[in-house]
Backbone as CSV, one residue per row, in Angstrom:
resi,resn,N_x,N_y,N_z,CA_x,CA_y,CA_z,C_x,C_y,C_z
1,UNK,0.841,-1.174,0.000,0.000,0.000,0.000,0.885,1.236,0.000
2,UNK,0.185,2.568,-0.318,1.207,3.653,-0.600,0.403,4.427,-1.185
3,UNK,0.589,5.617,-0.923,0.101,6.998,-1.530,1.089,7.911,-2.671
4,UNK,0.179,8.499,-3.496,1.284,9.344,-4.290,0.871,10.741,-4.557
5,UNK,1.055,11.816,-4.901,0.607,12.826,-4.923,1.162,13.990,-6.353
6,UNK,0.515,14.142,-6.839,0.733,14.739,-8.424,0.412,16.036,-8.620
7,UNK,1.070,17.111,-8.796,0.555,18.370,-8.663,0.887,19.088,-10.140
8,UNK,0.589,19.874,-10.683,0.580,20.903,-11.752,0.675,22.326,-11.026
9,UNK,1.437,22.877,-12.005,1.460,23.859,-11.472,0.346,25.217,-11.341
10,UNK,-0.506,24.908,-13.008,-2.152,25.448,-12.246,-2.356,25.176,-10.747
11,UNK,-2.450,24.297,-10.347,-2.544,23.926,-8.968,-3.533,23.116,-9.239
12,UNK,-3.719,22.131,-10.258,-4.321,21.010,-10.328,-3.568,19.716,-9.424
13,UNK,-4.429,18.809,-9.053,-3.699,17.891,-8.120,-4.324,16.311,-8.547
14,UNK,-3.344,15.442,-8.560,-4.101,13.867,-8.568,-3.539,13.232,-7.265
15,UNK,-4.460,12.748,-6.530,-3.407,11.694,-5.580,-3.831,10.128,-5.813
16,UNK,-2.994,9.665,-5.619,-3.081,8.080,-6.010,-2.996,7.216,-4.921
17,UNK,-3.857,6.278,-4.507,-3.972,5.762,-3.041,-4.072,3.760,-3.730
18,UNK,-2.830,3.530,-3.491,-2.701,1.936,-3.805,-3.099,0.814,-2.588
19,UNK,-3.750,0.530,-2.879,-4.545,-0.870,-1.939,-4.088,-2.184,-2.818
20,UNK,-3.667,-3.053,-1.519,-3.246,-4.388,-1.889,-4.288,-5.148,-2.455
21,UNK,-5.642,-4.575,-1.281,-6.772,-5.047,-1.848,-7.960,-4.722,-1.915
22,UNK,-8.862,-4.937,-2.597,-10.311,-3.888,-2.501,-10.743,-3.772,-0.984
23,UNK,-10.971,-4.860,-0.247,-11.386,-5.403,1.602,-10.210,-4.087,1.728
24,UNK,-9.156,-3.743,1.465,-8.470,-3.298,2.719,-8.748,-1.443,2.316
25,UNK,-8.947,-1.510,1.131,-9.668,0.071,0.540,-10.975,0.334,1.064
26,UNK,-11.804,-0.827,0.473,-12.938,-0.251,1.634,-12.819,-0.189,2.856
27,UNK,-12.166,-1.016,4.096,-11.722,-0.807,4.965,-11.363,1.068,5.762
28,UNK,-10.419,1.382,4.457,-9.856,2.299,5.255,-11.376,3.570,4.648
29,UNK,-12.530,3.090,4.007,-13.679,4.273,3.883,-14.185,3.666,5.604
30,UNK,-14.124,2.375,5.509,-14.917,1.784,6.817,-14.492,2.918,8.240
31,UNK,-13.107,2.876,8.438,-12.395,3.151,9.838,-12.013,4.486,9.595
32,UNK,-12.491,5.086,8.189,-12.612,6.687,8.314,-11.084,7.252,8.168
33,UNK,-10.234,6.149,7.756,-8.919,7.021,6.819,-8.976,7.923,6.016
34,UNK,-9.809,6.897,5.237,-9.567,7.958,3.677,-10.590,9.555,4.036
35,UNK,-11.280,9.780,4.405,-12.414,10.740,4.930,-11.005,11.432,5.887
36,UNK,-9.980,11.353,6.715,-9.276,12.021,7.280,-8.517,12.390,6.568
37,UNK,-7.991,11.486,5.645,-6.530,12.252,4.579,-7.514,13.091,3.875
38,UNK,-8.604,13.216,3.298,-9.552,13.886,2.003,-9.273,14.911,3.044
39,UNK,-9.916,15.157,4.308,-10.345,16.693,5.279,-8.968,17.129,5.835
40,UNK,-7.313,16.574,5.359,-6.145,17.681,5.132,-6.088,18.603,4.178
41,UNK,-6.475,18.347,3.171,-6.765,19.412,1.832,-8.022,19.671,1.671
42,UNK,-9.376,19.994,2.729,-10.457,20.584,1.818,-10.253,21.688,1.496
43,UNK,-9.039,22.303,2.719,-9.321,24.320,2.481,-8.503,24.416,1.293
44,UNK,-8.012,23.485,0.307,-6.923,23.482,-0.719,-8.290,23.281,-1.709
45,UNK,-9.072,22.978,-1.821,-9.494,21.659,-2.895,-10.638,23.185,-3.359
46,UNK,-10.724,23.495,-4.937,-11.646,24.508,-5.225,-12.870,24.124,-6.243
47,UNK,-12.844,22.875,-6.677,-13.726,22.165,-7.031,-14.512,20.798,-6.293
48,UNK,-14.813,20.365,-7.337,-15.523,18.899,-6.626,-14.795,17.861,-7.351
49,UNK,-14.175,17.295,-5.853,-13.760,16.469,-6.463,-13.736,14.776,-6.873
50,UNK,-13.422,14.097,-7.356,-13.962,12.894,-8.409,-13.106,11.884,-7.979
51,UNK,-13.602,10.765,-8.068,-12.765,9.647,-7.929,-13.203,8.098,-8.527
52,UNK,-12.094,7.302,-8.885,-11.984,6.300,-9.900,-11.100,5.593,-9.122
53,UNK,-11.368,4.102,-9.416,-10.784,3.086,-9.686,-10.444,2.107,-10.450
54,UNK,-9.051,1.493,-10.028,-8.408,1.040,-10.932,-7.737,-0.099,-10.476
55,UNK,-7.354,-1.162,-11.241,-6.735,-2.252,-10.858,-5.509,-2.322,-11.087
56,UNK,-4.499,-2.754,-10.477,-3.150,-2.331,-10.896,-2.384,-3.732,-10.939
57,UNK,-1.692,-3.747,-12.255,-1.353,-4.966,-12.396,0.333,-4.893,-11.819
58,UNK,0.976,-5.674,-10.996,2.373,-5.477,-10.440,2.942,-7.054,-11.076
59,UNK,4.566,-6.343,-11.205,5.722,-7.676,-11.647,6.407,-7.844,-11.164
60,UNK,6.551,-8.921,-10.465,7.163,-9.572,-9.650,8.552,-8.978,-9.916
61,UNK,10.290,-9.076,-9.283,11.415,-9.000,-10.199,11.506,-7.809,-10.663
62,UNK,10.407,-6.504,-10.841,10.953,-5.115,-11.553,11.652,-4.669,-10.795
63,UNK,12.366,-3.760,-10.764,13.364,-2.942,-9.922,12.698,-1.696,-9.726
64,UNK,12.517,-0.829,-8.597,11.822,-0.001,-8.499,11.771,0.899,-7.206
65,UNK,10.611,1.553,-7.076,11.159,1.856,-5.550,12.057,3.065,-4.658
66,UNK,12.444,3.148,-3.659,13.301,4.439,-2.892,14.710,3.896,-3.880
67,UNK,15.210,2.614,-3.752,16.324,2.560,-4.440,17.402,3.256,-5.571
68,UNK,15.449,2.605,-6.866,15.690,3.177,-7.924,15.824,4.982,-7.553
69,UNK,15.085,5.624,-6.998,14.585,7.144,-7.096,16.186,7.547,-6.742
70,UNK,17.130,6.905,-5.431,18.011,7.618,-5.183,19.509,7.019,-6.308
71,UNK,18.794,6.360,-7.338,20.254,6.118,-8.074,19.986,7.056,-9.037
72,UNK,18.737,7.892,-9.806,18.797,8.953,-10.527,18.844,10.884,-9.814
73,UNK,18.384,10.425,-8.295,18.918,11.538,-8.083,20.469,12.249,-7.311
């Protein structure tokens, strides 16, 4: 699991919230996570905003990760 956060400089924003599994996504609507991370940015947020899901397919063996990030920076 892991969060990501995407900004433009309009000040458009995507954040990306990865669940291992659907049970543990609904979960965190269940125990009122996701409803706490959403109410850090409402005084940010100037529209309405939308949300989608998606299934994410992962490969075993890719290289990736804090690793990779600190061998290009």
């Amino acid at each position: 699991m892991g969060a990501l956060l995407l900004t433009r400089e309009d000040g458009t924003a995507l954040a990306i919230d990865l669940c291992d599994t659907m049970e543990n996504l609904r979960e965190n609507e269940r125990n009122g996570f996701y409803q706490t991370q959403v109410a850090k940015f409402a005084d940010k947020v100037t529209g309405r905003p939308s949300r989608e899901f998606y299934e994410v397919g992962v490969a075993r063996g890719v290289r990736g990760g804090p690793e990779l990030l600190s061998e290009v920076q």
